[in-house]
N, C-alpha and C positions, 0 to 999 in steps of 0.2 A: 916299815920296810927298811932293810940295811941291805948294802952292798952283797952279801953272801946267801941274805934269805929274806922274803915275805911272809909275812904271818897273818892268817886267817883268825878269829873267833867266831863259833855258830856253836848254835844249840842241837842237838839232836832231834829230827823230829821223826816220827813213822806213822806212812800214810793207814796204816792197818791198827794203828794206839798201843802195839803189843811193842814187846822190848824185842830187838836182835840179839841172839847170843852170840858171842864169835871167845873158841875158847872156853868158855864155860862162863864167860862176862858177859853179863847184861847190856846191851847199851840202851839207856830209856830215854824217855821224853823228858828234855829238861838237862840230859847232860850236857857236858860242854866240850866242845874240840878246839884246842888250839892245834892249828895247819901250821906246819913250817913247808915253804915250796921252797926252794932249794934253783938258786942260778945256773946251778951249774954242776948240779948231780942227777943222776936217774932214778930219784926215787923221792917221795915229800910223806913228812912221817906226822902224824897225829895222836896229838896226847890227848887222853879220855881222862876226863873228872865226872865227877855227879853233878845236882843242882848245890851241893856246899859244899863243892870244890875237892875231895876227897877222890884221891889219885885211884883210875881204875888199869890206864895201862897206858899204852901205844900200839895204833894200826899204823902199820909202814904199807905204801905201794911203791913196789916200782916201775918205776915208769920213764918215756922220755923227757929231756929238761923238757923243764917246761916253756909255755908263753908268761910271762908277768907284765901285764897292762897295769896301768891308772886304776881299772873300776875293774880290772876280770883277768883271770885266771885260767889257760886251759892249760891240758896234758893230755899225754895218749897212754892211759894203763898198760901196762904187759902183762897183767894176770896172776903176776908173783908177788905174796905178799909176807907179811911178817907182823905177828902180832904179841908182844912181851908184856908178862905181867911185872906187876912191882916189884914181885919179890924174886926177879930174876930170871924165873922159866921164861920161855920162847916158845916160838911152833912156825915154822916156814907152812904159808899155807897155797895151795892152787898148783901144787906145781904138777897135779897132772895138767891142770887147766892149760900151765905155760906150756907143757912138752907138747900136747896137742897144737898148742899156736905156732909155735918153734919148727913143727912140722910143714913150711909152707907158708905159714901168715907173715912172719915177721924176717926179715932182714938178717942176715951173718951177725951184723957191728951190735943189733939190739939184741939177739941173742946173748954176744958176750958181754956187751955193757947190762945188760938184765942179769947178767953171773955174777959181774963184778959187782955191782949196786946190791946183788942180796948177801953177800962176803960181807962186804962193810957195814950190813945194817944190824948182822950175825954181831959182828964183831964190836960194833956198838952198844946191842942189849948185852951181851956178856961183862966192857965194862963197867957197864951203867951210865953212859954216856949219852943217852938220846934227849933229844933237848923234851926242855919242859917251859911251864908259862914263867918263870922264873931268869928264864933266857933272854927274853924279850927286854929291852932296854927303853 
């Protein structure tokens, strides 16, 4: 944990034994997520490896800051996500899901900060800049 972000590591697991596709990428039993949750941004991004570590992507949520405890983590999704492969491509995903929620569910301030948060995470996978387990100090 540092100052700017907490980092998770977990394994993939699925209560059905089948892989999730998101993208056309697998996520199976046995992969690995390193979680960056983020102080003080509305969104915490997730890099995908396999079980030998071989880079599959990153799932971004945005969402509000979060809570960061001792032993536990929460956050409130907004529905809008962002998932980049390695080799560059991207895909903003849900966003009917968001404009449905936006309709009534959520707040003016999360609406905009759920605009801003997904600009920046745009603008993140484009420079190649999203963190990785690499990052971790």
């Amino acid at each position: 944990m540092t100052d700017e972000w907490a980092v998770v590591r977990a394994r993939f697991d699925s209560i059905s034994c089948n892989p999730v596709f998101v993208e056309g990428v697998p996520f199976s039993i046995g992969d690995v997520f390193t979680e960056f949750y983020f102080r003080a941004r509305w969104y915490n991004v997730f890099h995908v490896a396999d079980a030998e570590g071989r880079h599959k992507g990153w799932y971004c949520n945005v969402t509000k800051i979060p809570a960061i405890g001792e032993s536990r983590i929460s956050f409130v999704d907004l529905a809008l996500d962002l998932f980049a492969h390695p080799d560059g491509r991207f895909a903003v995903l849900d966003e009917d899901e968001f404009e449905t929620a936006a309709n009534g569910l959520y707040a003016q301030e999360d609406i905009e900060q759920a605009n801003r948060a997904i600009g920046e995470l745009v603008e993140l996978a484009l420079k190649g800049k999203l963190p990785t387990p690499d990052d971790v100090g």
